[in-house]
C-alpha positions in Angstrom: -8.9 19.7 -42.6 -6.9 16.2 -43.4 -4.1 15.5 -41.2 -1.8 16.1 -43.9 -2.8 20.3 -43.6 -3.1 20.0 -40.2 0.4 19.2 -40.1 1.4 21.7 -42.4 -0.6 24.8 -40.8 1.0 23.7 -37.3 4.2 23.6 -38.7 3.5 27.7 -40.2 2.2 28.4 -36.9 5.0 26.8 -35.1 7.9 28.3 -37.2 6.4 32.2 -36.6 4.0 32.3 -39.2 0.3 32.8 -39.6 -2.5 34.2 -37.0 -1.2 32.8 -33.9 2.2 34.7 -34.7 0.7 38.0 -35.8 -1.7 37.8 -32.6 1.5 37.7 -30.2 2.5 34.6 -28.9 2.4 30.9 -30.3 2.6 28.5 -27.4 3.9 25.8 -29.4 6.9 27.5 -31.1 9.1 27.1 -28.4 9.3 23.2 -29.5 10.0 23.2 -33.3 12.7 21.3 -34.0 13.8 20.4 -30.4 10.6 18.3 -28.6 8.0 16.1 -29.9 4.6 18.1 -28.3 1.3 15.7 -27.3 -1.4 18.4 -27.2 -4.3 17.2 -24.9 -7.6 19.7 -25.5 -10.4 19.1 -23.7 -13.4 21.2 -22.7 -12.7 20.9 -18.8 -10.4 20.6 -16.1 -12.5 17.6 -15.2 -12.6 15.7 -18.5 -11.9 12.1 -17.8 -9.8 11.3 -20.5 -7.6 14.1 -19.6 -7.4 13.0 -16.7 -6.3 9.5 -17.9 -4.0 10.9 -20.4 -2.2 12.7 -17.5 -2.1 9.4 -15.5 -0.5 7.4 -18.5 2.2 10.1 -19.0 3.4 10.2 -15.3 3.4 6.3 -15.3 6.0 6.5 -18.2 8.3 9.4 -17.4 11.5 7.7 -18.4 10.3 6.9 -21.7 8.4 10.1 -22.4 12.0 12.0 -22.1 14.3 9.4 -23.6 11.8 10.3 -27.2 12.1 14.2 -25.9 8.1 14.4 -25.6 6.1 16.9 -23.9 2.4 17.7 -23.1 1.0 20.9 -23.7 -2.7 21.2 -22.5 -5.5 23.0 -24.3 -8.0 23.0 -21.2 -11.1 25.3 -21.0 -11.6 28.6 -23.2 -8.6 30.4 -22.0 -6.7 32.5 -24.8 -3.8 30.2 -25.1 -6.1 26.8 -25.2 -8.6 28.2 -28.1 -5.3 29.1 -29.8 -3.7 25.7 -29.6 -7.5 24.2 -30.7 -8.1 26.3 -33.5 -3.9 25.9 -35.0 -5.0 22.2 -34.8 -8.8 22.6 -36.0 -10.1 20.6 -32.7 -12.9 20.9 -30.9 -13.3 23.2 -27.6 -16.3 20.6 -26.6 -14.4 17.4 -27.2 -11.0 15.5 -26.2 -8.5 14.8 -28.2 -4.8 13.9 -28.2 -2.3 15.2 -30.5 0.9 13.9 -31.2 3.4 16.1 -33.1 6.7 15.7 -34.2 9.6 18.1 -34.2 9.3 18.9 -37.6 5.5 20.5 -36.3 3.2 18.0 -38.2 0.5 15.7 -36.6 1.8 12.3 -36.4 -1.3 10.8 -34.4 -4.3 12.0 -33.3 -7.5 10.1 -31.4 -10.3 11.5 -29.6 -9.1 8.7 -26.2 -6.0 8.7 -24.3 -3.2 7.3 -26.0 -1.5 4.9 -23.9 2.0 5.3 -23.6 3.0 2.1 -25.8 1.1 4.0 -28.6 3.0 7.2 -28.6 6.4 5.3 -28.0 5.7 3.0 -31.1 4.6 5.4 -33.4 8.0 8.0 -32.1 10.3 5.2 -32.4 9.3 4.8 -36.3 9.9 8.2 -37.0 13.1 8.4 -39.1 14.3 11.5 -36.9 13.9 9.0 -33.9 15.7 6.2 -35.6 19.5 8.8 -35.7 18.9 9.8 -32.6 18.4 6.0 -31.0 22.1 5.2 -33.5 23.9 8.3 -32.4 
């Protein structure tokens, strides 16, 4: 799936629609339209890069609200994580980061951490970004 659909089945899945919705609960709903969402999957609790990825959020707190951004975690096999995984088509044996926008489509996505300079650039270009930062 190009990111392109990926984008466009998260933002179905995020408004109420599709499998997710019919199956109960979609985790990431509660964000349309009002937080950017960096998912982080990874197979493990231990994973590394998660663990980086946590690491560069917490050193960047004050930016990371200022752009309204949040982490949701797709860890392990539990309902909720193979839910997020499969609405993004990643891999429950690999990491990857996410970034989605408030509209519900994938801005970024890279199977590292994404350092905090990375996220913030690529927000800050984002025309939805650009009102808020005039208003």
């Amino acid at each position: 799936m190009r990111s392109g659909q990926v984008g466009l089945v998260l933002a179905a899945l995020m408004s109420g629609g599709g499998a997710m919705a019919a199956g109960g609960s979609n985790p990431l709903a509660a964000y349309l339209w009002k937080s950017r969402v960096l998912v982080i999957a990874a197979p493990e609790a231990d994973d590394p890069r998660l663990a980086a990825q946590r690491q560069a959020l917490a050193s960047a707190r004050t930016g990371t609200a200022e752009r309204d951004l949040v982490a949701v975690e797709a860890v392990g096999h539990d309902p909720r994580a193979v839910a997020i995984r499969k609405a993004l088509s990643l891999p429950a044996d690999g990491f990857r980061a996410v970034l989605v926008g408030k509209d519900g489509g994938a801005k970024l996505s890279a199977d590292e951490p994404i350092p905090p300079q990375r996220l913030f650039s690529t927000i800050d270009a984002m025309p939805m970004r650009r009102d808020e930062m005039r208003r």
